[in-house]
FIMAR-214886 format. One record per residue (C-alpha): residue number from 1; x negated, y negated, z; chain; residue in one letter. Coordinates in nm, 3 decimals. Each point is the difference from the previous one (the first is absolute). Layout:
residues N
 pos    east   north      up unit code
 NUM       X       Y       Z    A    A
...
END
This chain:
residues 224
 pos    east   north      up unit code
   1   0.073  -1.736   1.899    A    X
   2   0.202   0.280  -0.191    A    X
   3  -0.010   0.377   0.169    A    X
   4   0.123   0.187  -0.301    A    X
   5   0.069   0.302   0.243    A    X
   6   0.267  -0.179   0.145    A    X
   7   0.178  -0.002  -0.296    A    X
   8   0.290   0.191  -0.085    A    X
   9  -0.116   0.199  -0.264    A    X
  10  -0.309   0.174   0.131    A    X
  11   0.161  -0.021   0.356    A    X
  12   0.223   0.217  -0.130    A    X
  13  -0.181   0.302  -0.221    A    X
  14  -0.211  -0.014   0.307    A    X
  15   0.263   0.061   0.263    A    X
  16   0.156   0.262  -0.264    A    X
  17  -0.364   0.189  -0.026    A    X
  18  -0.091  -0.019   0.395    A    X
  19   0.353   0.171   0.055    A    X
  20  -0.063   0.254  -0.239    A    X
  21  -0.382   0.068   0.123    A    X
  22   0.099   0.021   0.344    A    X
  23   0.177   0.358  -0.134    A    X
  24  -0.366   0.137  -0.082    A    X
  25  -0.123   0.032   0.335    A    X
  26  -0.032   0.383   0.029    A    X
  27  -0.074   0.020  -0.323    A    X
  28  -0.287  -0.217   0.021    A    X
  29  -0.132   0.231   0.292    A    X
  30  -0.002   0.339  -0.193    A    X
  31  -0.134  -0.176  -0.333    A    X
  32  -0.312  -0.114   0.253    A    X
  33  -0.043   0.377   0.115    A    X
  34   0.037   0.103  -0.326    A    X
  35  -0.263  -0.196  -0.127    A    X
  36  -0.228  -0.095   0.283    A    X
  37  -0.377   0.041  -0.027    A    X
  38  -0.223  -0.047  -0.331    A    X
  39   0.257  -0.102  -0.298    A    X
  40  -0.251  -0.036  -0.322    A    X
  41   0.114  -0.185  -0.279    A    X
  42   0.142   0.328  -0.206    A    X
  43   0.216   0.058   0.290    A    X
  44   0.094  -0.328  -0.003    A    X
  45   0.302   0.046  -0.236    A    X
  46   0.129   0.303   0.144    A    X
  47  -0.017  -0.196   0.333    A    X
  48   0.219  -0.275  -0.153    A    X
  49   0.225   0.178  -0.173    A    X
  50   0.112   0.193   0.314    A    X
  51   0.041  -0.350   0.169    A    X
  52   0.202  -0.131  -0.324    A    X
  53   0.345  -0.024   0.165    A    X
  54  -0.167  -0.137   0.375    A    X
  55  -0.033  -0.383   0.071    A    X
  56  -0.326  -0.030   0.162    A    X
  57   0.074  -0.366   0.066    A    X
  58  -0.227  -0.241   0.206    A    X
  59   0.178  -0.095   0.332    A    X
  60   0.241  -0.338   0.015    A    X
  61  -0.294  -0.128   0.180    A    X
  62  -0.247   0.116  -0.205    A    X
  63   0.181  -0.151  -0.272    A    X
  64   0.002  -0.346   0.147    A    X
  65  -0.359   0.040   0.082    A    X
  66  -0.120   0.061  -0.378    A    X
  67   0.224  -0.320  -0.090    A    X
  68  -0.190  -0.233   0.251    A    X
  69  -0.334   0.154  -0.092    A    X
  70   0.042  -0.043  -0.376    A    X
  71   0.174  -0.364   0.068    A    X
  72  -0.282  -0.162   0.225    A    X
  73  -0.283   0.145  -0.223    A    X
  74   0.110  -0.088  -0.350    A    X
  75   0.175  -0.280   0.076    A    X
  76  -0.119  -0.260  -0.247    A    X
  77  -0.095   0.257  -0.265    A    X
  78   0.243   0.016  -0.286    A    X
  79  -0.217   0.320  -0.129    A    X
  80  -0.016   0.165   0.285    A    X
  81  -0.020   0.409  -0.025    A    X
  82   0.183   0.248   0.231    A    X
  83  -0.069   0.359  -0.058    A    X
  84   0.176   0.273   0.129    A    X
  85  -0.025   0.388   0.051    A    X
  86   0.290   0.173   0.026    A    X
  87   0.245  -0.166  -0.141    A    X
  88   0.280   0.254   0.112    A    X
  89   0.337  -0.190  -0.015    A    X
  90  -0.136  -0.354   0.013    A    X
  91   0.062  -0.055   0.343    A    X
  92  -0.341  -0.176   0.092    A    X
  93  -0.012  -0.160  -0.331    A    X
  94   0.321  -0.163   0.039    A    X
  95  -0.176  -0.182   0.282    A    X
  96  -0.362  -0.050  -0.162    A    X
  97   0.183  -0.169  -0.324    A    X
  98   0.258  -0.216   0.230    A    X
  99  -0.324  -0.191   0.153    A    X
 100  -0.144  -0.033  -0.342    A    X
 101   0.321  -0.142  -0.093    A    X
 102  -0.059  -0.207   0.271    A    X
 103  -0.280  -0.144  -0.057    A    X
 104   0.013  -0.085  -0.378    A    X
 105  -0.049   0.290  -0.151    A    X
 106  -0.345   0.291  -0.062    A    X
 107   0.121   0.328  -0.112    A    X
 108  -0.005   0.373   0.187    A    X
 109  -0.098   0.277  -0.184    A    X
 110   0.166   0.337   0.160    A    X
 111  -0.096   0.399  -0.068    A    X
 112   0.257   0.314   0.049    A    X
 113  -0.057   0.301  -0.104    A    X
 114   0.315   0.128   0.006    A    X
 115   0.192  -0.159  -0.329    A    X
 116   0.353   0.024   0.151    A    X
 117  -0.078  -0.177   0.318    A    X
 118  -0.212  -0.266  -0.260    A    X
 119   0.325  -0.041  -0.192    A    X
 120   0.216  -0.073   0.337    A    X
 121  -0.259  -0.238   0.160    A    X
 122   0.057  -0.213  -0.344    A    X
 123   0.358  -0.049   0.035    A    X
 124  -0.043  -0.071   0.333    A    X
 125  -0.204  -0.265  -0.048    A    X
 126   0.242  -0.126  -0.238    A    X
 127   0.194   0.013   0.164    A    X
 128  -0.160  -0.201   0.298    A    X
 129  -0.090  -0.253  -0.288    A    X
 130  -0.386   0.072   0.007    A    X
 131  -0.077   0.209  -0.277    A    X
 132  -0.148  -0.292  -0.216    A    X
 133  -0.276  -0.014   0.291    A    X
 134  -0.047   0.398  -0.004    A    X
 135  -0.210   0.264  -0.259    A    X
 136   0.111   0.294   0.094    A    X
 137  -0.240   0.304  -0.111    A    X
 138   0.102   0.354  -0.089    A    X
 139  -0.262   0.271   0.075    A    X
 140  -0.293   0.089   0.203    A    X
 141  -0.153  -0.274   0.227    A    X
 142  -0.371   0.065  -0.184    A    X
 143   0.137  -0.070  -0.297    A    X
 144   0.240  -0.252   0.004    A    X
 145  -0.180  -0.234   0.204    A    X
 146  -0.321  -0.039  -0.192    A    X
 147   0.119  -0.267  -0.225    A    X
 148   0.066  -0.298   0.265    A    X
 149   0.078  -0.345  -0.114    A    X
 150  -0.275  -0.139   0.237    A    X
 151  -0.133   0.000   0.321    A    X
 152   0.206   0.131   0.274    A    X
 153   0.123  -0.217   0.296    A    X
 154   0.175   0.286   0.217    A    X
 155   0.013   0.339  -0.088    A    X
 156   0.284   0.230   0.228    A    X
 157  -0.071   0.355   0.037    A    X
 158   0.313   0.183   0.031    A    X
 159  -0.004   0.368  -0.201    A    X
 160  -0.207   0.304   0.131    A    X
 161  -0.197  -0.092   0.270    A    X
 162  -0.291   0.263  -0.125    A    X
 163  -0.066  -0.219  -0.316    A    X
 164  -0.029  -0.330   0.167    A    X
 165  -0.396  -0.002   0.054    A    X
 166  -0.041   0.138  -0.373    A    X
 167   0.235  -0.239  -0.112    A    X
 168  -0.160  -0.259   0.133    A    X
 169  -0.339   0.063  -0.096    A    X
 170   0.156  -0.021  -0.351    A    X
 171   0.139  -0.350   0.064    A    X
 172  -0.309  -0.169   0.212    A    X
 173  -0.122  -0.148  -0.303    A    X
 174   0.308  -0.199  -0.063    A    X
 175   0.077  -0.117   0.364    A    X
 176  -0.028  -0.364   0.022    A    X
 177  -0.247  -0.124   0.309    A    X
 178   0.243  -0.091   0.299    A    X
 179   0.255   0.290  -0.143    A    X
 180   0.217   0.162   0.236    A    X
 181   0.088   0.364  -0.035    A    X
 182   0.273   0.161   0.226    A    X
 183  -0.014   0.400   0.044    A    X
 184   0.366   0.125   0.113    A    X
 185   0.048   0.303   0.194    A    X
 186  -0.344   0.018   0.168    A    X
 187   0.160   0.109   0.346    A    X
 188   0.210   0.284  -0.207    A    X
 189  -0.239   0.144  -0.185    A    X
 190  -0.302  -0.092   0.229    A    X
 191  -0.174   0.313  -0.148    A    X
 192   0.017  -0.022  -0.368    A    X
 193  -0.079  -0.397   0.057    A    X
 194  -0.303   0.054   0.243    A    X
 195  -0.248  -0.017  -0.349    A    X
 196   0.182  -0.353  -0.078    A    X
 197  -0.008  -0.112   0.329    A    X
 198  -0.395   0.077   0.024    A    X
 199  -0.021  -0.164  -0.321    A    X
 200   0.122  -0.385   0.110    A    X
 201  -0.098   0.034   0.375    A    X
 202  -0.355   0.022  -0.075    A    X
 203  -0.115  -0.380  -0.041    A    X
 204  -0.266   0.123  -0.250    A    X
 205   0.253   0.082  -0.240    A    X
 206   0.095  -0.342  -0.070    A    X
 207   0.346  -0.046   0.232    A    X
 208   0.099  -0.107   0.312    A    X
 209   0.316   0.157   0.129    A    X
 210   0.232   0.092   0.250    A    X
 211   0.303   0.262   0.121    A    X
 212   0.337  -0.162   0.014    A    X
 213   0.257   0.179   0.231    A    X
 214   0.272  -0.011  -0.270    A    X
 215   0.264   0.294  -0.067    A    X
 216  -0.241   0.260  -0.107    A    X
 217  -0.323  -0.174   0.020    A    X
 218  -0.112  -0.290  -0.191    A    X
 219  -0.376  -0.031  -0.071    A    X
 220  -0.090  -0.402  -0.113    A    X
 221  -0.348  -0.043  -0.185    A    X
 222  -0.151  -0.285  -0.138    A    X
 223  -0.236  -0.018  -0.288    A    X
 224  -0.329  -0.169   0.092    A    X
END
């Protein structure tokens, strides 16, 4: 059974980007204080472009988590879909693509809003030989990922923790039943997620779901 992550090519951008990230620590911390509390979606840009030059990468772990997720649930699905917020410098997608790899093939569709950071995530996916599997999406969130080529099998919530709940309220409709959607950073940013959290803890909303003590918080939902 192949393990594309355990190749040399992606093993290596990876290794090369979690060195890097590991620099961003403190400024991770005063971008948060900068930014904490409500973040609406015309702050948005001003948000990301002051976090242009920062990693924000999921953890190792985190990373290895989103590859066994996305492997055991589209596993037999050669049109699998994978979508992605917060693309930043393709970190997690490096992992979501190597289990579609994996697994025969699907496609993940991927939204930054800052263009340089877009640019860098597609050489490094290139790079890591994945960027036939990837669409990667210039621009606002709302925008870019309207237009979906299908149903979505697991969507990853990794930009500004404020816009999760309206972002997904936006993509409901196009969750496939049995979809899994992983919220990063819930621990974090426990405050500007509470709304989201609310959201997909509450059976009546249609999701089942559960805190996972990952890094900075990992919250796991399924789509009923």
């Amino acid at each position: 059974m192949p393990a594309t992550l355990l190749d040399d090519a992606p093993r290596t951008v990876l290794n090369r980007l979690f060195t890097a990230a590991d620099q961003d620590g403190p400024a991770l911390l005063a971008l948060r204080d900068q930014f904490s509390g409500e973040v609406d979606v015309s702050q948005a840009a001003v948000a990301a472009e002051a976090a242009a030059e920062i990693y924000m990468p999921v953890a190792p772990e985190v990373g290895q988590l989103l590859y066994l997720l996305t492997r055991g649930l589209t596993r037999g699905r050669d049109a699998a879909l994978v979508v992605e917020f917060g693309t930043s410098f393709g970190i997690s997608t490096i992992h979501l693509a190597a289990a579609l790899r994996d697994n025969g093939g699907g496609r993940v569709v991927t939204t930054e809003l800052v263009e340089t950071k877009a640019h860098a995530a597609r050489e490094n996916l290139a790079e890591a030989g994945l960027a036939d599997l990837v669409d990667v999406r210039i621009g606002d969130a709302f925008e870019t990922l309207r237009d979906l080529p299908g149903s979505i099998d697991l969507l990853l919530l990794d930009g500004w923790n404020q816009l999760y709940l309206p972002l997904l309220r936006l993509l409901e409709p196009s969750l496939a039943p049995g979809a899994l959607v992983v919220a990063d950073d819930v621990t974090l940013f426990a405050e500007e997620t509470r709304g989201y959290l609310d959201h997909v803890h509450d059976p009546a909303n249609g999701y089942l779901s559960t805190a996972l003590p990952f890094d900075d918080g990992i919250d796991l939902a399924i789509r009923l």
